[in-house]
Each structure stands twice: as structure tokens, then as C-alpha cells.
N, C-alpha and C positions, 0 to 999 in steps of 0.2 A: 504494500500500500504506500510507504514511503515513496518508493522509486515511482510511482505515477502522480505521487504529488510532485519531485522531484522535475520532473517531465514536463508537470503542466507549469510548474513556473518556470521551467526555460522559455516555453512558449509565451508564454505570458511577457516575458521579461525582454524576449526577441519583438515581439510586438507591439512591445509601450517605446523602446527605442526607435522601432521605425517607423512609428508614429512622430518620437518627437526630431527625430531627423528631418519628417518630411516639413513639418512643422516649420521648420526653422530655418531649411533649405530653399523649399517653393512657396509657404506663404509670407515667410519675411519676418515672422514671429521672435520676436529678443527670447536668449536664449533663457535670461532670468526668467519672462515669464514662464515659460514651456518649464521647466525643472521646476516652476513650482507646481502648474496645474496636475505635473504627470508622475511625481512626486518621489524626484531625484532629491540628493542630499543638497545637492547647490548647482549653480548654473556650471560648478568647476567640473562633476560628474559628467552633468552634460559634454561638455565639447572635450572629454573622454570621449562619450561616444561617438560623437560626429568624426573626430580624429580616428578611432578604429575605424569606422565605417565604410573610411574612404581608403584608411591601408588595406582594408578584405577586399574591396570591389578593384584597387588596380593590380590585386595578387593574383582575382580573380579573372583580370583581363590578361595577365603575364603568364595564366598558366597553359599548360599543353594545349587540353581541353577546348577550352575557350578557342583560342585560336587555332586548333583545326576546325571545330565549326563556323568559326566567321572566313575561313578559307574556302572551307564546302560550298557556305554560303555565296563567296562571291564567281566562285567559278561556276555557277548553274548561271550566273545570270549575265546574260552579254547586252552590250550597249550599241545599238546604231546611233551613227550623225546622221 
């Protein structure tokens, strides 16, 4: 029972960050507000996560993966002038 409590607040805790990611990203939101409504320690935890967030996603475009599929991806598609 532990281990799916465990479970459900990763979830949880994955989803109030990119909640307040987006928050702060695309609608312009200070990030003092957002860490209080969403109810980080301080706006310092926040741009912890904004800071991770952004070393996962260019780790995540630097890795194999990723880039064989945006390879895949461009070679299906040819361009006429």
C-alpha cells in the first residue's frame, strides 16, 4: 500500500511542476506567485524546477532516441520549390 501511495505522489508531484512550469513559462505568471498558489517552499524551489526542467528536455533532445526519430521524421518528408 505504501509503494502506490508512493507512486501516486510522484505523479502528483510530476504534475503540480508542470503545471507550474507552464504557468510561469507561457502565461507570464511571477514565479513568487505560482510557488505560493501551488505550494512550493518558496519561489527558490521553484526555479529549481524550471532549471531541471529545461536540463531533462535538452538531454532529452541530445539523446539517441530523440534524434533518430526527428531523422525518421525528416527523411519521409521531401520539399518541392
Amino acid at each position: 500500500m505504501s509503494n502506490l501511495k508512493t507512486k501516486l505522489r510522484q505523479i502528483m508531484r510530476k504534475t503540480r511542476d508542470e503545471w507550474a512550469i507552464f504557468a510561469v513559462k507561457e502565461m507570464g505568471i511571477s514565479s513568487e506567485t505560482v510557488a505560493k498558489s501551488y505550494g512550493y517552499r518558496s519561489s527558490c524551489d521553484l526555479e529549481q524546477t524550471l532549471k531541471q526542467g529545461e536540463k531533462d528536455a535538452a538531454s532529452y533532445i541530445g539523446s539517441e532516441p530523440c534524434a533518430r526519430s526527428l531523422t525518421r521524421n525528416v527523411s519521409k518528408t521531401t520539399i518541392f520549390d
